[in-house]
N, C-alpha and C positions, 0 to 999 in steps of 0.2 A: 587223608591227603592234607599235606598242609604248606602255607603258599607264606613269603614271608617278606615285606616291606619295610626297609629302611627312611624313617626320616632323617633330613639334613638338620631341619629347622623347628621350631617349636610348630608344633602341628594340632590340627585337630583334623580324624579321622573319621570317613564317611565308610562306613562299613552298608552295602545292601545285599542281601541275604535271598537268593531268590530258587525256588523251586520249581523246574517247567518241567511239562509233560512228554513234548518233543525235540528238543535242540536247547541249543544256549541262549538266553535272550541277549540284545546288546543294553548293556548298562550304562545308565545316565542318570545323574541328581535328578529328585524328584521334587524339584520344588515345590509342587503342590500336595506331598503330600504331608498329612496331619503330623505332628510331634505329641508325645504325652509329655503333660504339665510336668517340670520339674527335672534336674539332672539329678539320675540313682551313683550309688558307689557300687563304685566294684566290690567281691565278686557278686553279680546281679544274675539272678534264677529265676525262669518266666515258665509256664507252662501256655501255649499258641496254639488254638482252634481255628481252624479254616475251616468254609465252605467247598466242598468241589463241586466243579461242573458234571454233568450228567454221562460225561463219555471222558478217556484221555487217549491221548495220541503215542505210538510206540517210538524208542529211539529204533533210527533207521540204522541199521547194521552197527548200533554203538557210537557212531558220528555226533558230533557234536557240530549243528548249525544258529548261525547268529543273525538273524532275519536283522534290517533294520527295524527301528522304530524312532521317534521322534521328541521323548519322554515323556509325552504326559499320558495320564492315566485317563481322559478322556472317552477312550475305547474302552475300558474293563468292563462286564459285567458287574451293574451295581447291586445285583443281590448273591454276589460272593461277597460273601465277609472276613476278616481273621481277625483274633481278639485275644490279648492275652489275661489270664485269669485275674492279677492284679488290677486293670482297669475298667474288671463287670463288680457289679454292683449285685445287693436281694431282687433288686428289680430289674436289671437286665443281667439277667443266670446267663454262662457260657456254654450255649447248646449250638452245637454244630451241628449243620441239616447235612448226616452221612459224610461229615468230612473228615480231617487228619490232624490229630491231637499230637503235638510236638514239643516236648521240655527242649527251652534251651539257656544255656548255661555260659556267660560271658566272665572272664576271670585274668587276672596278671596271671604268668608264671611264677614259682615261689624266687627263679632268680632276678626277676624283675627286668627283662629282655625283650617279652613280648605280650600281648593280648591276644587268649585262644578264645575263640567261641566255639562250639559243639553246639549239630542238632543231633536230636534223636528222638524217635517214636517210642510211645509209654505204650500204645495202645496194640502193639498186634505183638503175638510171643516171637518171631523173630526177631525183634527191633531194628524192621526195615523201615524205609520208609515206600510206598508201592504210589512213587509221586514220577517216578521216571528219574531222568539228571535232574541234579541239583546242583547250584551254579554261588556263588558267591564273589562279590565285589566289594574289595577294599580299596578306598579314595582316600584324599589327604587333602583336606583344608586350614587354612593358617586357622591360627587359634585368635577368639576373639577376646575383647574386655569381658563381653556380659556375655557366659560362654549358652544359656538358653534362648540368645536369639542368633545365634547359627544360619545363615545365607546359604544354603543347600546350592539353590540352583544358581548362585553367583562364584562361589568360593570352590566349588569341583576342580579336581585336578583332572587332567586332562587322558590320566594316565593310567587307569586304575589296573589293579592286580586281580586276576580271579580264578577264582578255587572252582576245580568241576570233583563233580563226585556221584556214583550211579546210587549207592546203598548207604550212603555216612556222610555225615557233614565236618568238618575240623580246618579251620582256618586263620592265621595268626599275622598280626601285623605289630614288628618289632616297635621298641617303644625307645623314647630319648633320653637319656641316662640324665640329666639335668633338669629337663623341662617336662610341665603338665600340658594335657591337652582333655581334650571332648570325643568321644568319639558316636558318632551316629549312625546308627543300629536299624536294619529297615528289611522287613521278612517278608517273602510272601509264598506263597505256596501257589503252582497251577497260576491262576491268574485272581486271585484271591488277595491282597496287600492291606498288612498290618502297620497300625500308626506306628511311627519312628519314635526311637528311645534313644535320648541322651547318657552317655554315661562319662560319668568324670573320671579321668584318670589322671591322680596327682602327681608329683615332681617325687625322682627317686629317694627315698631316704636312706640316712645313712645306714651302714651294713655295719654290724657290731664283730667282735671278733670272738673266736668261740668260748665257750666257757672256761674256767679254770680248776684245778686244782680236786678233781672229782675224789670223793671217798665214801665212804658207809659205816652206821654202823647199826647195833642192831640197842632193843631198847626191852625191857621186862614186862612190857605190854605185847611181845611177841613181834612189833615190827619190827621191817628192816625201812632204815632211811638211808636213801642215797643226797648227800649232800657237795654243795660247790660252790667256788667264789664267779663274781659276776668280771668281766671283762674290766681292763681297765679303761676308765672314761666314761664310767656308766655307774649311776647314785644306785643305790638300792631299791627295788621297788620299780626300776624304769623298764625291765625287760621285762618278756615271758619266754616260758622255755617248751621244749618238746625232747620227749626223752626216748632213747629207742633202744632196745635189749633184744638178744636173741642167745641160744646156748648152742646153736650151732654156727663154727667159725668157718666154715667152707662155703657153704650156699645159707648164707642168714635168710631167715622168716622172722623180719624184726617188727616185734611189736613197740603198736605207739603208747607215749600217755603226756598229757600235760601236765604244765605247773603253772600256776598263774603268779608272778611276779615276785614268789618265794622260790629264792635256790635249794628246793630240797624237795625229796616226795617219795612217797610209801609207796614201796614194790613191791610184791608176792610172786615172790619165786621161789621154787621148788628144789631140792635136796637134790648134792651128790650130780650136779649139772654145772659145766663151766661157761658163767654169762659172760659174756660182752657188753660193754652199756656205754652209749654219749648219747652228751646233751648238747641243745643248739637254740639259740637266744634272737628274738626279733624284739623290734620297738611294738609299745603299745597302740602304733599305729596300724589300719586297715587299706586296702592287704599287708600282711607281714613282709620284712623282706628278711629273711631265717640268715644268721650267721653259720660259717660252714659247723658240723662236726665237732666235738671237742677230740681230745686223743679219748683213747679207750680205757676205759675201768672196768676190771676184772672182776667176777665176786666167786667163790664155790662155798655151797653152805655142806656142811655136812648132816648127818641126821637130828644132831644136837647144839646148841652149841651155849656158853657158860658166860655170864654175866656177875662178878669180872673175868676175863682168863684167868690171870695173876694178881695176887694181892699180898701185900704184906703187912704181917698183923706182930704187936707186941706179945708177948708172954701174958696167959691167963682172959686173953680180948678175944670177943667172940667175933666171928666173922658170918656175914650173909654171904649167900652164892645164889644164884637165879640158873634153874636147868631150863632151854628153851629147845623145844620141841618143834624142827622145822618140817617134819614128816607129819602134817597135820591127821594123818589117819592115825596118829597114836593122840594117848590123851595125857594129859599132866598127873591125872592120879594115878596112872601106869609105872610112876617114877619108884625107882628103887635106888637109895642113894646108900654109898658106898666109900669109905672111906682107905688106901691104898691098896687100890684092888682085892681085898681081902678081908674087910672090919665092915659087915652091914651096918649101917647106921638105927638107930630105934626111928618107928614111925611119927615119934612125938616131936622126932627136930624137924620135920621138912611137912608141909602142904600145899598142893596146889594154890595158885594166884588166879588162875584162869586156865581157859580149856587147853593151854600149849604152853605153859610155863609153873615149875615148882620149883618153892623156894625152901633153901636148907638153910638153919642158925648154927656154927658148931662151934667147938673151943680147937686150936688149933694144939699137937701134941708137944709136950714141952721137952720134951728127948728128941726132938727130931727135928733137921734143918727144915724143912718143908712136908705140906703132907696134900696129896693129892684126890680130888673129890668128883665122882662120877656119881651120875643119875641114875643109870642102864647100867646091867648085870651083865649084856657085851661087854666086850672090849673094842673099846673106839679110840681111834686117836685125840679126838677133842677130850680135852678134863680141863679142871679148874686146879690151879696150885696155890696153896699157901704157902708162903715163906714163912718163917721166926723172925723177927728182928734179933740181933743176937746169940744165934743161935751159933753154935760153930760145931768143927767135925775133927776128929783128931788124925790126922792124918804122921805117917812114917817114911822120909825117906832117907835114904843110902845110897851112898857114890860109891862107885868100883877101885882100885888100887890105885888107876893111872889118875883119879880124880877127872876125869873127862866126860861120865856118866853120870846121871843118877838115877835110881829107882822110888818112886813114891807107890803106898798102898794105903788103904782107907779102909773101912766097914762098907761092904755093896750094900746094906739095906737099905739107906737113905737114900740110892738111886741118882748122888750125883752127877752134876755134866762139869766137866772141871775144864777150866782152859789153864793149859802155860803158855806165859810171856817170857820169854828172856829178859834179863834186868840190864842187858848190856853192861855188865862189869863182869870179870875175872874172880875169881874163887877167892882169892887172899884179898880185895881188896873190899869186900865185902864183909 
């Protein structure tokens, strides 16, 4: 359940946190009760030991009742305890006499809107909690200078908001898009109450806007890098990133990875799958506040692929080519390189470089425009091509009577792709 209060004004935030056995307690600042040294930052992770009382009371038909009371803690049971693991020490260990062990979890949203905090039981395999209701009250107090001497029982509002819940806890109170504030954290379980926590929650920062200009490529040590420019308004080095990839574009299962304030990072992904991928950029500040999304970049790797694609080489210059092997269940001494589909190459030009890439030296043919270089004795669509510098093809063409035709023919063995362009001019004046 989750309950959700707007500030007008720069605020600091009285958060009490409370678990009863039978009904809703009525909530009220607890001036007296202790604070631990120090304001933490968000997001702040506690693990909370309580004591219980020897019996608990049932909710009556599910009702929820709010006895008065008068706020002080005067009446509690002074040998319930609660304690969170952070503030025991080797000398006083956090041993709960048969009580209720509770991680709880205070945190911004990534859009920077609200503060949730969640309980929840570590200790039993339902992850209930077997406390009865549980109740939660969120207050709003002006924010001070010295924000750890906080006036609880002076500065309450009058008004507070609260979260009921029978088996879960989850409660949020929206945050002021300009201003910081404090907000004070106070748990207890049963009738057991834990010293109050300060936590700082600072002023919104600014939102960057998404990354830019995504691409990849791949490298002869076998990665793939996915690279990007950073936002305009932002030096190098001022963000960090989160990257997220899935190959399914209907229902994505997107995986995460970071980058820490390099625009680029090594992916392993798998053959013959069409990814999806964006990145999104927050300042080096804690919590992050994440820019949206970038647009989407595409990658599909085939089973192979060729470092360079295309290259053009002079007459008599030998050329390198790198086979890289994205089917890591194949190995690189597997390679069988092959020169236009049809001319094996000798073993003595090509050797593996590593467990997923082999490398071929060759001369490229001096009779032919280009000549094309596979690894694999398939036929795959990836191959590597050499051009000639210089090289040309002799081509034959012939116009029809009316001159309004023509016919060109060539030799197919070179395997040209030939484009025409019209020249825009007339027959005679050319």
């Amino acid at each position: 359940m989750t309950t959700t209060m707007v500030p007008s004004t720069m605020l600091t935030v009285l958060m009490q946190i409370v678990l009863v056995s039978h009904g809703a307690r009525a909530f009220e600042p607890e001036g007296g009760a202790s604070l631990q040294a120090g304001v933490l930052d968000l997001p702040w992770q506690d693990e909370l030991c309580c004591d219980s009382p020897s019996g608990h009371l049932a909710v009556e038909g599910g009702s929820v009742h709010a006895p008065e009371t008068n706020g002080s803690e005067s009446n509690l049971p002074h040998h319930l305890r609660c304690n969170f693991r952070s503030s025991t020490t080797q000398s006083h260990p956090l041993q709960p006499s048969g009580g209720t062990c509770l991680d709880i979890l205070c945190r911004i949203d990534e859009n920077w809107e609200s503060v949730t905090c969640d309980l929840q039981s570590h200790d039993q395999p339902s992850g209930k909690v077997d406390t009865g209701l549980m109740a939660v009250s969120l207050q709003r107090l002006p924010s001070q200078k010295d924000d750890s001497q906080v006036d609880v029982e002076r500065s309450a509002s009058d008004n507070p908001v609260i979260c009921e819940a029978l088996d879960s806890f989850m409660c949020s109170v929206s945050l002021d898009a300009t201003t910081s504030c404090v907000t004070v954290v106070t748990v207890s379980i049963s009738d057991a109450v834990a010293p109050s926590v300060l936590l700082r929650i600072p002023a919104r920062p600014e939102k960057p806007g998404p990354p830019l200009n995504l691409s990849h490529v791949q490298t002869i040590e076998a990665e793939l890098i996915l690279q990007w420019d950073d936002p305009s308004g932002f030096d190098a080095g001022s963000l960090r990133y989160q990257v997220r990839y899935s190959s399914n574009t209907t229902h994505p299962a997107w995986q995460m990875a970071s980058a820490l304030t390099d625009p680029r990072l090594s992916l392993d992904l798998k053959p013959r799958l069409n990814y999806t991928i964006q990145v999104r950029g927050s300042r080096l500040d804690d919590p992050p506040l994440w820019s949206d999304w970038s647009e989407p970049h595409h990658i599909y790797l085939d089973t192979v692929s060729y470092i360079p694609g295309k290259v053009v080489a002079r007459p008599g210059e030998n050329v390198t080519v790198y086979c890289v092997f994205n089917d890591h269940s194949v190995n690189a001494s597997t390679a069988m390189w092959m020169r236009n589909l049809q001319e094996p190459l000798h073993r003595s030009q090509y050797h593996p470089v590593n467990q997923w890439v082999s490398q071929i030296t060759v001369r490229p043919s001096e009779t032919r425009m280009y000549d094309i270089l596979q690894c694999t004795q398939q036929w795959t669509i990836p191959y590597s091509q050499i051009y000639v510098e210089g090289a040309s093809i002799e081509i034959k063409c012939e116009t029809n009577g009316d001159i309004d035709a023509m016919q060109c023919s060539w030799e197919t063995k070179q395997w040209p792709n030939l484009n025409f362009n019209p020249g825009g001019l007339i027959c005679h004046a050319m």
